[in-house]
C-alpha positions in Angstrom: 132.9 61.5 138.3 129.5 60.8 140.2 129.7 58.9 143.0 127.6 56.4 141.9 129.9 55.7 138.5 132.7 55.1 140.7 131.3 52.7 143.2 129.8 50.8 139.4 133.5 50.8 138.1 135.6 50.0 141.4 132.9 47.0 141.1 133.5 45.9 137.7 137.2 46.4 138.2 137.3 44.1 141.3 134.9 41.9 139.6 137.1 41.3 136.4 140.4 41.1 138.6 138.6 38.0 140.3 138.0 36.6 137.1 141.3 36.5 135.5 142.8 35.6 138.8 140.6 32.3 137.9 141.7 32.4 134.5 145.2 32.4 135.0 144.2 29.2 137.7 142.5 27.6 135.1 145.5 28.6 132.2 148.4 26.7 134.1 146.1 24.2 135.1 145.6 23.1 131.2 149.6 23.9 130.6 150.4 21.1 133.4 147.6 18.6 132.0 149.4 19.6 128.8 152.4 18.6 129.8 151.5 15.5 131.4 149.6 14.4 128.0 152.4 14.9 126.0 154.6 13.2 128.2 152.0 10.3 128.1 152.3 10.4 125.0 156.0 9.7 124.2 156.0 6.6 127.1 152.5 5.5 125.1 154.7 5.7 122.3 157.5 4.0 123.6 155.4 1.0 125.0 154.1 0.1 121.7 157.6 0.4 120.0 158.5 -2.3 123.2 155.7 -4.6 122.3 156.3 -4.5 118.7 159.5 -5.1 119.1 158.9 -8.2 121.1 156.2 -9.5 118.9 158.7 -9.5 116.0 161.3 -11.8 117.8 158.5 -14.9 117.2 157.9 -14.3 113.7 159.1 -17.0 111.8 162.4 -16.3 109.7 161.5 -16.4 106.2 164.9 -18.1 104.3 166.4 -15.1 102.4 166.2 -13.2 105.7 168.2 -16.7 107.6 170.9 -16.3 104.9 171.5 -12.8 105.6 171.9 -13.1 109.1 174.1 -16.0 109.1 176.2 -14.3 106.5 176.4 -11.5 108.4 177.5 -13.4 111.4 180.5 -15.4 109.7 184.1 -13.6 110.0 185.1 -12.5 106.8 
């Protein structure tokens, strides 16, 4: 090998090992954000299930639905 071609590939070598050192950076970087999303996610998720929850205690009772909660409530 010609001195020239070695000096070109211990370049391109040192060049692409700089590169995917970034890579890999860049890849746990998106698994942590990916992470934190999905986590997000399930407390998003959550919250909503909360408020809903909430929101259904001022509905008004409709009759049939009174009935079966007082029936259910009476000793048998």
């Amino acid at each position: 090998m010609k001195f020239r071609d070695a000096v070109v590939w211990r370049e391109v070598v040192d060049e692409l090992a700089n590169a995917l050192e970034v890579a890999i950076g860049f890849a746990a970087q998106v698994r942590r954000n990916a992470r934190m999303t999905a986590d997000d996610a399930v407390r998003l998720e959550d919250s909503i299930a909360r408020a809903v929850s909430v929101l259904k205690r001022l509905q008004p009772r409709s009759p049939a639905r009174k009935r079966e909660r007082q029936s259910a409530k009476r000793p048998r």
